[in-house]
C-alpha positions, 0 to 999 in steps of 0.5 A: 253678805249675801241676801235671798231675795223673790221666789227666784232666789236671786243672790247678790254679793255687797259690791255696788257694780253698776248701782248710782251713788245717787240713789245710795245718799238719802232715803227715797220714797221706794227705798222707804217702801222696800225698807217697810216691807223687808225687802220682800219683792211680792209685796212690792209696788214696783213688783206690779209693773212686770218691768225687765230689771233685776231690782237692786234695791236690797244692795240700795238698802243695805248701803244705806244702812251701812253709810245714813243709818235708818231713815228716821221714823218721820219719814217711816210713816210718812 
């Protein structure tokens, strides 16, 4: 499955080349952030910082849905 993601129009395919396992486990601050906001990048606290990385978090959360489900609503407003 490929997602659009920012005005760039930047495609992925779903393979997890080059992401950390560790950030696909557990529901982090940023993922929980990505996941409120629908992935939409100019909404994004990261998106102020003008950092040199293409983000991975789209791949990241559809991970995590696919292998913890989603995160718990607890934590969604947390």
């Amino acid at each position: 499955m490929d997602r659009i993601i920012s005005e760039n129009i930047e495609l992925y395919s779903p393979a997890n080349e080059g992401m950390s396992d560790s950030i696909t486990q557990n529901w982090t601050e940023q993922a929980l952030e990505c996941y409120s906001i629908n992935c939409d990048c100019k909404r994004c606290s990261l998106a102020q910082g003008n950092y040199s990385f293409i983000c991975q978090m789209p791949k990241v959360i559809d991970t995590l849905l696919e292998t913890v489900g989603e995160p718990d609503k607890q934590l969604k407003t947390a």
